[in-house]
ZAMARGU-4260 file (C-alpha; in steps of 0.2 Angstrom, whole numbers, plus 5000, padded with zeros to 4 digits):
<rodrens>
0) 4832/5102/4977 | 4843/5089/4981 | 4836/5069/4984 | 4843/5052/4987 | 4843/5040/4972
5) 4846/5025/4980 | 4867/5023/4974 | 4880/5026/4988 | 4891/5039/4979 | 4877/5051/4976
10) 4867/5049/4992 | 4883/5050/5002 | 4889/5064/4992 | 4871/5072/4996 | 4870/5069/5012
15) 4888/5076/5013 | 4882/5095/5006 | 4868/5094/5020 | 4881/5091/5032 | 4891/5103/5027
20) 4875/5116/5026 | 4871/5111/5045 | 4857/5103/5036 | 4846/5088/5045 | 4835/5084/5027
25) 4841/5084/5010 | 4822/5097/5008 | 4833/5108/5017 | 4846/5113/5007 | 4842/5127/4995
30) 4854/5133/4979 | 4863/5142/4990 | 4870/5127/5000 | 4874/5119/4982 | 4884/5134/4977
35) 4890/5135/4996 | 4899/5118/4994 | 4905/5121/4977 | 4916/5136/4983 | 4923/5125/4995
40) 4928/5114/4981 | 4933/5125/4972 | 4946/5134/4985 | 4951/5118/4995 | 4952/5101/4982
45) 4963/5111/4972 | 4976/5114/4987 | 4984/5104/5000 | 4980/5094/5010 | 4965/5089/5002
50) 4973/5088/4984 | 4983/5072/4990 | 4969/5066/4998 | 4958/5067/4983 | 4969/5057/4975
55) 4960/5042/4980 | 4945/5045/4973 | 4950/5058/4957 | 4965/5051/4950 | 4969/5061/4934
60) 4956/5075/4937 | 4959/5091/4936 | 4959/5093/4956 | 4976/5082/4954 | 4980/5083/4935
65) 5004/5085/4937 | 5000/5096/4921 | 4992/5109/4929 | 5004/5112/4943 | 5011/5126/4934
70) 4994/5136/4932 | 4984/5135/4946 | 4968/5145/4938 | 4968/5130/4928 | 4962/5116/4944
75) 4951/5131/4950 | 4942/5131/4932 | 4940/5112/4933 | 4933/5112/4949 | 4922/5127/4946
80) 4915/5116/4930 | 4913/5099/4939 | 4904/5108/4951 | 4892/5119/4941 | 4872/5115/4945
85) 4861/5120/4931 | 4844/5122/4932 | 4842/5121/4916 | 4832/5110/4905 | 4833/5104/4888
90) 4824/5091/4879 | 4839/5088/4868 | 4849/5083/4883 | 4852/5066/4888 | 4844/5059/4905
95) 4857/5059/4919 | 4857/5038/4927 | 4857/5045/4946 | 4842/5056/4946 | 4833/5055/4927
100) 4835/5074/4927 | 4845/5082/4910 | 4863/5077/4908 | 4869/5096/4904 | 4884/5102/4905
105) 4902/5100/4899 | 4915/5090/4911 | 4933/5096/4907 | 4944/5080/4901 | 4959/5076/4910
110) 4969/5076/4894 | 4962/5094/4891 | 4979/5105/4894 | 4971/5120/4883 | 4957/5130/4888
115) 4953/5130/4869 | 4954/5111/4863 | 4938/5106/4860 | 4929/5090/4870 | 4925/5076/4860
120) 4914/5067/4867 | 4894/5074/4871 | 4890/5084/4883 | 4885/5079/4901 | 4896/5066/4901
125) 4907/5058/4915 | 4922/5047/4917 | 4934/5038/4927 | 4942/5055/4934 | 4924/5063/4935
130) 4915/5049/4946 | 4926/5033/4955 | 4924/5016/4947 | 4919/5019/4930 | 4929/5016/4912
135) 4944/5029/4907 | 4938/5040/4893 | 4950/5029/4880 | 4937/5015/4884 | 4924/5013/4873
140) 4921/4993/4875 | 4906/4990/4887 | 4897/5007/4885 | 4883/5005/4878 | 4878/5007/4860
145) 4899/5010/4861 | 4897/5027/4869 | 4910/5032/4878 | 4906/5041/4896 | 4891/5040/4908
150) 4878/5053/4905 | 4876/5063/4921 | 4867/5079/4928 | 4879/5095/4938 | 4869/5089/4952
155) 4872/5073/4954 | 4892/5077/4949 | 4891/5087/4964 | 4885/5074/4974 | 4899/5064/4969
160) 4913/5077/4971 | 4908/5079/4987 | 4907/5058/4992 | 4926/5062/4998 | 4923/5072/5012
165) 4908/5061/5020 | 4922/5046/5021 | 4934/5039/5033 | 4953/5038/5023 | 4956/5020/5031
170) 4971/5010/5022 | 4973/5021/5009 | 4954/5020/5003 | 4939/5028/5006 | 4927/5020/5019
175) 4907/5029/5016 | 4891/5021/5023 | 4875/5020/5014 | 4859/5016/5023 | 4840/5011/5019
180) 4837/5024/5032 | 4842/5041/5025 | 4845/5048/5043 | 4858/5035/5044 | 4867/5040/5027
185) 4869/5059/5036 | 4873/5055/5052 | 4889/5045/5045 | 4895/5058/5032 | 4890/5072/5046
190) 4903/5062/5058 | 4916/5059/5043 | 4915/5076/5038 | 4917/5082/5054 | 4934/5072/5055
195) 4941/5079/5038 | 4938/5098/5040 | 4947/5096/5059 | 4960/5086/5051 | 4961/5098/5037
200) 4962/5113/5050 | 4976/5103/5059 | 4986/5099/5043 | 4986/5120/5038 | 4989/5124/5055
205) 5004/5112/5057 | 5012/5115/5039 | 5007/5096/5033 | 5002/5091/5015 | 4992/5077/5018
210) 4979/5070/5029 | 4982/5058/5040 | 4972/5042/5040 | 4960/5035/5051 | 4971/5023/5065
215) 4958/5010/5068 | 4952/4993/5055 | 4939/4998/5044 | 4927/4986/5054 | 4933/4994/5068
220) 4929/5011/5063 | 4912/5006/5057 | 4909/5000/5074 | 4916/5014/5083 | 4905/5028/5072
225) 4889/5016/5073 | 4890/5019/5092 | 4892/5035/5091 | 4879/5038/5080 | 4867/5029/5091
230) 4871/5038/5106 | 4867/5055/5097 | 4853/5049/5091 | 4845/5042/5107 | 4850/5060/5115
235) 4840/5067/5100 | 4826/5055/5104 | 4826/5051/5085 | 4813/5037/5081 | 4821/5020/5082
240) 4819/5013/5068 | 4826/4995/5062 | 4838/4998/5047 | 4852/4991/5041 | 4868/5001/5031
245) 4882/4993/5020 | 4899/5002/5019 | 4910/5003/5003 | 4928/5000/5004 | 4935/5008/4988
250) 4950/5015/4979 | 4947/5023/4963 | 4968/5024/4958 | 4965/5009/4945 | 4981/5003/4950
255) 4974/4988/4962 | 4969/4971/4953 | 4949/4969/4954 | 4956/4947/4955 | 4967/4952/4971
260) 4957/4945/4985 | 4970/4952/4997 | 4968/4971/4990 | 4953/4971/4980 | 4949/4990/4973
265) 4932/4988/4980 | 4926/4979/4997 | 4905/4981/5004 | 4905/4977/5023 | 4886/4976/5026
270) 4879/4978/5043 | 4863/4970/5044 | 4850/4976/5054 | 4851/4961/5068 | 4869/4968/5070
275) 4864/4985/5072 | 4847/4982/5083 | 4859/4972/5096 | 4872/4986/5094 | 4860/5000/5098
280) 4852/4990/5112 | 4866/4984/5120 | 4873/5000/5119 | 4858/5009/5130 | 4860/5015/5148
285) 4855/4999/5157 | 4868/4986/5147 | 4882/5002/5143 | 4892/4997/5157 | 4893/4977/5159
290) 4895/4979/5141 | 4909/4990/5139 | 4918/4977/5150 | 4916/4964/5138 | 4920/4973/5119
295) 4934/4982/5131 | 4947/4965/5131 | 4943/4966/5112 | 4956/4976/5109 | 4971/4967/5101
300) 4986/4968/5113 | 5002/4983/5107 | 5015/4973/5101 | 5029/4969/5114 | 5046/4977/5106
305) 5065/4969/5111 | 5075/4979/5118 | 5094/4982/5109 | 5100/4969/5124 | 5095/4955/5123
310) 5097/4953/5142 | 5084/4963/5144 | 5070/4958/5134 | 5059/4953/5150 | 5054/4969/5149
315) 5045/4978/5136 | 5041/4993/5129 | 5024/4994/5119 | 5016/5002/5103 | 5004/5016/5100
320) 4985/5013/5105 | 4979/4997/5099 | 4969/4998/5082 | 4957/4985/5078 | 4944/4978/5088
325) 4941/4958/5086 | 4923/4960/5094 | 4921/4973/5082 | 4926/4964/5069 | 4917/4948/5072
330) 4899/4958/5075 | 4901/4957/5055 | 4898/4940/5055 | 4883/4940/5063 | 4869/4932/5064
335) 4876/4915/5053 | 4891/4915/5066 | 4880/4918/5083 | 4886/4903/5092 | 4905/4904/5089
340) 4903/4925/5094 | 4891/4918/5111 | 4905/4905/5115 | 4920/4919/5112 | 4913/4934/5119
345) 4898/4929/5131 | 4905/4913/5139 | 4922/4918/5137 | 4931/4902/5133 | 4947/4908/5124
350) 4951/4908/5105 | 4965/4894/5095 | 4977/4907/5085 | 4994/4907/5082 | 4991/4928/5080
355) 5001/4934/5098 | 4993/4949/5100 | 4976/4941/5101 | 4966/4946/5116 | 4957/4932/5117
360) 4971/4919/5119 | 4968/4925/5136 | 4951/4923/5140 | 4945/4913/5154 | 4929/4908/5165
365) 4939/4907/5179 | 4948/4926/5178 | 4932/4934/5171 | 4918/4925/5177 | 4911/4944/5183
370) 4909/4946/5163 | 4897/4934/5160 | 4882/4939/5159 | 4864/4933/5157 | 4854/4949/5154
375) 4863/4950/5139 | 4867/4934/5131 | 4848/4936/5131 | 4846/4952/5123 | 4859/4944/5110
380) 4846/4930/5109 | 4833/4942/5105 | 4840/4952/5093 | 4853/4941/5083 | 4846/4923/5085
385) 4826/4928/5085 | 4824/4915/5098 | 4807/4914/5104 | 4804/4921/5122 | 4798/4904/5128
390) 4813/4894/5125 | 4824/4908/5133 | 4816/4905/5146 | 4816/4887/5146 | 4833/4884/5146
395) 4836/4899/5159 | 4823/4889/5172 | 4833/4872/5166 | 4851/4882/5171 | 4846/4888/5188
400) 4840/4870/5191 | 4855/4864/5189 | 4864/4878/5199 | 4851/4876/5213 | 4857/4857/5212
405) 4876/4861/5212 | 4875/4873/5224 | 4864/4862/5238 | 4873/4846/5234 | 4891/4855/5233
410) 4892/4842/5217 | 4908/4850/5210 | 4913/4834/5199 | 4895/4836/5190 | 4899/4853/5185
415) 4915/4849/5178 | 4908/4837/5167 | 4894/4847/5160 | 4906/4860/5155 | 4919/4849/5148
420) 4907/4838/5138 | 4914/4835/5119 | 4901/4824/5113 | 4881/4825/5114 | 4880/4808/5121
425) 4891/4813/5134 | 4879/4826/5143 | 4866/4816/5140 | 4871/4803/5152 | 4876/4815/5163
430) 4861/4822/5165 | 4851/4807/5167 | 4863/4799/5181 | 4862/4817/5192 | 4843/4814/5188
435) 4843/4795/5192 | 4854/4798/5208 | 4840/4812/5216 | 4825/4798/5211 | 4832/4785/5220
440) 4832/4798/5236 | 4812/4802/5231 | 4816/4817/5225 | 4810/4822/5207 | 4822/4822/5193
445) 4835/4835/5189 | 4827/4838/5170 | 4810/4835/5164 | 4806/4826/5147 | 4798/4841/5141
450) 4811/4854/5145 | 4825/4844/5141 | 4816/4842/5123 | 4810/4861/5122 | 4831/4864/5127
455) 4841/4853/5118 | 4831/4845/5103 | 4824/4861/5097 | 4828/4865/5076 | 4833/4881/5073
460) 4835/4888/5054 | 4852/4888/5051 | 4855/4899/5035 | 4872/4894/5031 | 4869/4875/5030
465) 4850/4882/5023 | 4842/4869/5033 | 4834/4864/5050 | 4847/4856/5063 | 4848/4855/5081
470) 4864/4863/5092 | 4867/4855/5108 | 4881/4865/5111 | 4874/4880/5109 | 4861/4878/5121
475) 4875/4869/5134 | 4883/4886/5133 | 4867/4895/5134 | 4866/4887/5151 | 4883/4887/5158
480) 4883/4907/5155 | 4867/4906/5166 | 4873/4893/5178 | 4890/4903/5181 | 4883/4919/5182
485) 4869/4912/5197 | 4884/4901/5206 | 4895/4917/5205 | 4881/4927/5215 | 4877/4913/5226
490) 4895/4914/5228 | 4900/4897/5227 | 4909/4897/5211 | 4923/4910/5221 | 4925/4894/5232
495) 4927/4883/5220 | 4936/4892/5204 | 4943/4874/5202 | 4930/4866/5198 | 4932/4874/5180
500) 4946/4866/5172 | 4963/4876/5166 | 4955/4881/5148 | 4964/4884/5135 | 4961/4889/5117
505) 4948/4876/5110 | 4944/4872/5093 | 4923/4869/5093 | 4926/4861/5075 | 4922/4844/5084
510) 4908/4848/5093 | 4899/4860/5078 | 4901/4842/5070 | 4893/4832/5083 | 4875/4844/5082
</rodrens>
């Protein structure tokens, strides 16, 4: 019986077999699902389109060894041996480093072009061509005791073969999520494996020898599945459960430099479980369509091609569907970047970058103020920044204050200087000179000691400074998402879109360093 050990290749290899068996529990799948997937390696890795595929993951194996292009039978006998599950156990045997069960067997060497050469090293031993990321079998510095090869039973090998097909291809590397949640580890090799066999299908069908890859970022992919999967399983009415995943990024060609940070043979995205618990939330029927709105214009724009004349370059053709996803990608950064993602995303104020294709250059309050949106800024508050139910409150009570005030006294310059303020002192005082100006008319002041205290001088746990510290700018966009969105309804902000001044890309560097 197959059983998840806690390491990504294996557990996404497992979860890949139960996949592939229609299985929804690894205590599902009998021997006969084992044996199932192993003739599946066995006819297809050793053919095109998957033997290119492969190539990323099993350099040098015998599903890709050049030297055996000549005899066929030869890939099939690799792949039949790689793939052998023995139920077999002997004492003598060592123990396997995945599941502590015997290490039996005998992995074919790449260099082994004779069906009679002998192996020379133990049996139940793996390397670099048997499982990605591991030391060539000419490598004998950093084993241990100076044994070369990892010791490893046919079950786990299996496992490990079959890690390929529960990946997304993505940049010329394999892209697998591994969960604490095992359901979460088999719905993502259940949607990747769903991808490959179609693409496989296609590929036969149309004559191709290679697969083609994923079209989107690999954030953007991870995004785009992790929806998915939540969606099927709130029509399943799976228990929802909290859970975070991370997802491995990985080549296993040997020919990247581990030092290159700009193609590093291995990359981990984790997706904490803030992340996902907005994600799933937001994603439910009664945020779904303001929601789709807002990570819509994350798209980054098609490229604008030239024409040949130059005469006519005003207009443009465009390129294929755009790709990446920058709300995608920034959700990765989450929750030590929360207020920088509130200000871009929720309150729409648009983005310094020298990168043109850049949706949010664009942004604006004044074009999209229908996209802010209070109900979920506050779910975000909830789920990302853990803030306490009281002081979401708080400073939703102080923001329609001060649209109640705007919108009464039609105090369009007081507005504009709340939203334009740079330094702390700054909204302080105007504050206290809206409030002083409705005393000296007998009425009370605009904002009360204790809410302004509860709003604005509040420490929050900042994990990236590992400190307490205070952010007025937070909670001043806080409010102005919930001020816009109440003038918008009360529809004075349609009359009045000049108040908000011509924006343009800001960089917040000045104010993060006034909090």
């Amino acid at each position: 019986m197959l059983r998840y050990t806690g390491h990504p290749l294996v557990d996404v290899g497992a979860a890949t077999i139960a996949a592939f068996a229609n299985k929804r529990d690894l205590a599902q799948v009998t021997d006969a699902d084992l044996h199932a997937f192993a003739e599946y390696i066995a006819q297809n890795y050793v053919a095109n389109p998957l033997k290119s595929f492969l190539n990323v993951a099993f350099p040098n194996s015998g599903y890709t060894q050049p030297a055996f292009e000549s005899a066929p039978e030869r890939r099939v006998n690799y792949a039949r041996r790689v793939t052998t599950v023995s139920g077999k156990e002997d004492a003598a045997d060592e123990v396997c480093v995945f599941t502590g069960e015997s290490a039996t067997g005998e992995w074919l060497s790449a260099k082994e072009l004779d069906d009679k050469q002998k192996l020379t090293y133990p049996r139940g031993r793996a390397f670099r061509h048997n499982v990605p990321m591991l030391l060539g079998e000419d490598v004998i510095n950093f084993h241990p005791g100076g044994d070369a090869g990892l010791p490893i039973s046919g079950k786990a090998l299996l496992c490990i073969q079959a890690f390929p097909m529960g990946c997304a291809k993505v940049g010329g590397k394999l892209l697998g999520v591994h969960s604490d949640n095992s359901k979460i580890t088999l719905h993502f090799a259940r949607k990747f494996l769903e991808t490959n066999l179609n693409k496989v299908n296609l590929a036969r069908a149309s004559g191709e020898s290679k697969l083609p890859e994923a079209g989107t970022s690999p954030k953007t992919i991870l995004i785009e599945t992790l929806l998915e999967v939540e969606d099927e399983r709130i029509k399943a009415q799976e228990e929802q459960q909290p859970y975070a995943a991370t997802a491995y990024h990985l080549s296993n060609s040997g020919q990247s430099n581990p030092l290159d940070a700009r193609n590093p043979p291995l990359v981990m995205y984790e997706m904490p479980l803030e992340m996902i618990d907005f994600i799933g939330a937001v994603s439910s029927a009664a945020f779904a369509g303001a929601w789709r709105a807002i990570h819509q214009r994350g798209w980054v724009l098609p490229k604008a091609k030239k024409r040949a004349n130059k005469a006519e370059t005003a207009e443009a053709e465009t390129d294929a569907p755009p790709h990446r996803n920058l709300l995608y990608e920034d959700l990765f950064n989450l929750p030590q970047d929360a207020p920088r993602f509130i200000r871009r995303y929720l309150l729409r104020v648009p983005e310094r970058t020298k990168f043109e294709e850049d949706p949010r250059r664009d942004y604006s309050i004044r074009d999209e103020a229908s996209l802010i949106s209070w109900q979920i800024t506050q779910l975000f508050l909830e789920k990302v920044v853990h803030m306490t139910e009281q002081r979401i409150q708080t400073i939703r009570d102080m923001a329609d204050r001060l649209a109640d005030y705007i919108k009464a006294e039609n105090d369009k310059p007081f507005f504009a200087k709340f939203y334009s303020a740079t330094y702390y002192d700054q909204l302080r005082k105007i504050l206290i000179r809206a409030s002083d100006a409705l005393m000296k008319r007998g009425q009370p002041p605009l904002v009360g000691y204790d809410a302004y205290i509860a709003v604005f001088e509040e420490p929050a746990y900042d994990r990236e400074a590992g400190k307490q510290r205070t952010s007025w700018s937070l909670a001043r966009d806080l409010m102005l998402i919930r001020m816009i969105e109440r003038l918008y309804d009360l529809k004075w902000l349609q009359a009045n879109l000049d108040v908000i001044p011509v924006e343009t890309a800001q960089d917040d560097d000045k104010e993060k360093q006034q909090d």
